[in-house]
N, C-alpha and C positions, 0 to 999 in steps of 0.2 A: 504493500500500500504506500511505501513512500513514495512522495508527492516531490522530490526536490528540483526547485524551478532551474530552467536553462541557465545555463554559464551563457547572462546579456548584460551588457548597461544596465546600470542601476536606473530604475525609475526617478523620474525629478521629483523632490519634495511638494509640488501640490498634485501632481500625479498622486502619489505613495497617500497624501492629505484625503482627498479625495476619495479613494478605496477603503482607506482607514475607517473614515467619517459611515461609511455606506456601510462597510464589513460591521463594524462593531452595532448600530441601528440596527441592522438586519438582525441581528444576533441577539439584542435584546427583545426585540420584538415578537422571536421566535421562542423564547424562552418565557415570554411572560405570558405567552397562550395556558400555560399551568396555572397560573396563578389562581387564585380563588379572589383574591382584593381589585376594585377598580383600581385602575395604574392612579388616579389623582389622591383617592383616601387610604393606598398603599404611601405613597408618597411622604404625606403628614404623618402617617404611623413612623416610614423609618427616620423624618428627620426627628422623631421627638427619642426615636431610641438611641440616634448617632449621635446628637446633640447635647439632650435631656431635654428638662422641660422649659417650656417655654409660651410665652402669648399669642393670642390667636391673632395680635398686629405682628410680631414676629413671624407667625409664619408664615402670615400672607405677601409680606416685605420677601421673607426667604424663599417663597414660588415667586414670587413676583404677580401676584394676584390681588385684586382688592379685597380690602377687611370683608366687605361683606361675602362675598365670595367664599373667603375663606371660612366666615363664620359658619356659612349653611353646610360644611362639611365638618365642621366641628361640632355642630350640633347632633348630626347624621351619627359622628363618630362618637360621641357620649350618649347618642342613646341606645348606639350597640354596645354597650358597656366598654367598649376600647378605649376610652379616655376618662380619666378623670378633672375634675375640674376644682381647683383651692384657690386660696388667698395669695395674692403676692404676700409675704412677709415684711418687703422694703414699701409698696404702695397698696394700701388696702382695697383702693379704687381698680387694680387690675387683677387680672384672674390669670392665675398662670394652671396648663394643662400638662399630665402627667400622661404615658402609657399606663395602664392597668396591665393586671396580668392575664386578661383575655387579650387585649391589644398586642402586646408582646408575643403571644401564642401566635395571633394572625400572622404578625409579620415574618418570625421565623418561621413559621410551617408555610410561608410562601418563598419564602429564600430559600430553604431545602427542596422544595419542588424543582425549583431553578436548577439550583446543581443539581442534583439528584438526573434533571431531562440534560443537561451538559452532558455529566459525569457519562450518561451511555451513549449520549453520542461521538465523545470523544474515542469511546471504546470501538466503537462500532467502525466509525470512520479512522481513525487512525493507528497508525500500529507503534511500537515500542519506539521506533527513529521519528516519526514523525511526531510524538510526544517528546521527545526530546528537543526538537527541534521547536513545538508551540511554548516549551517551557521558556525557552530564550529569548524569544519575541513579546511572550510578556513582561521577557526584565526589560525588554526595549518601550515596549508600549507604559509599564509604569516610568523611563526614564523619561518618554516625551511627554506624559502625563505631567509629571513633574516639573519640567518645563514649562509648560503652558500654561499650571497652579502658579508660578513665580511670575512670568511676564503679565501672567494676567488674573488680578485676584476677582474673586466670584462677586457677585450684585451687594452680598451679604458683608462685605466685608472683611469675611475667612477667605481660606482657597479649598474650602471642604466642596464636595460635590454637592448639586442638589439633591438627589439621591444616593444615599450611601451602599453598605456593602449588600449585595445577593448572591 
């Protein structure tokens, strides 16, 4: 099954940009057909577990969504019991939102979905060389990652992803 491409010219970097952009989307996209969570109220679950907790002006700032927006899915999501909702401690006027422990159950039992449909396609489609070979590429793709976290920090003010790990 190894797939090892022609000894050619290297692709030009918006070439390689391009493919990248397209490869990785595709990949996600294909992977979130498991899911059990809508992609936007998956979303607010994993930033409140990569994050912690936080306002539901936070996280509509961190999607880049209006408050209200954001509220009708926070309402959605505390009254699946996936969220909790307390007191700021520093301002009693704002309401800061926690995962619960159903909340936390969703989002990992839809992250292991994730991998779990990877994990056998990886099996499937490639053999022992060409698993060695994806291992490498992703020390490349966290290095350009890296890259692109530094020259350019996220809306939010961090360089954390909008969505975190799956």
């Amino acid at each position: 099954m190894n797939s090892a491409l022609p000894n050619k010219q290297a692709p030009s970097p918006d070439e390689l940009a391009a493919h990248l952009r397209a490869a990785v989307g595709a990949l996600v996209r294909s992977t979130r057909t498991v899911d059990r969570l809508a992609p936007i109220p998956a979303a607010v679950l994993d930033l409140l577990d990569v994050r912690g907790p936080m306002t539901t002006a936070d996280l509509a700032a961190s999607r880049g969504v209006r408050h209200q927006t954001m509220a009708a899915t926070v309402k959605e999501l505390t009254d699946a019991g996936f969220l909790a909702v307390g007191a700021d401690p520093d301002d009693a006027r704002k309401k800061i939102l926690t995962l619960t422990t159903a909340g936390k159950s969703a989002i990992d039992a839809d992250r292991r979905q994730r991998v779990s449909a990877l994990a056998e396609a990886l099996d499937a489609a490639l053999d022992e060389d060409d698993r060695r070979v994806m291992a490498h590429a992703l020390h490349l793709i966290d290095r350009v990652t890296a890259t692109v976290a530094e020259a350019r920090p996220s809306p939010t003010g961090g360089n954390e992803p909008l969505t975190g790990a799956w």
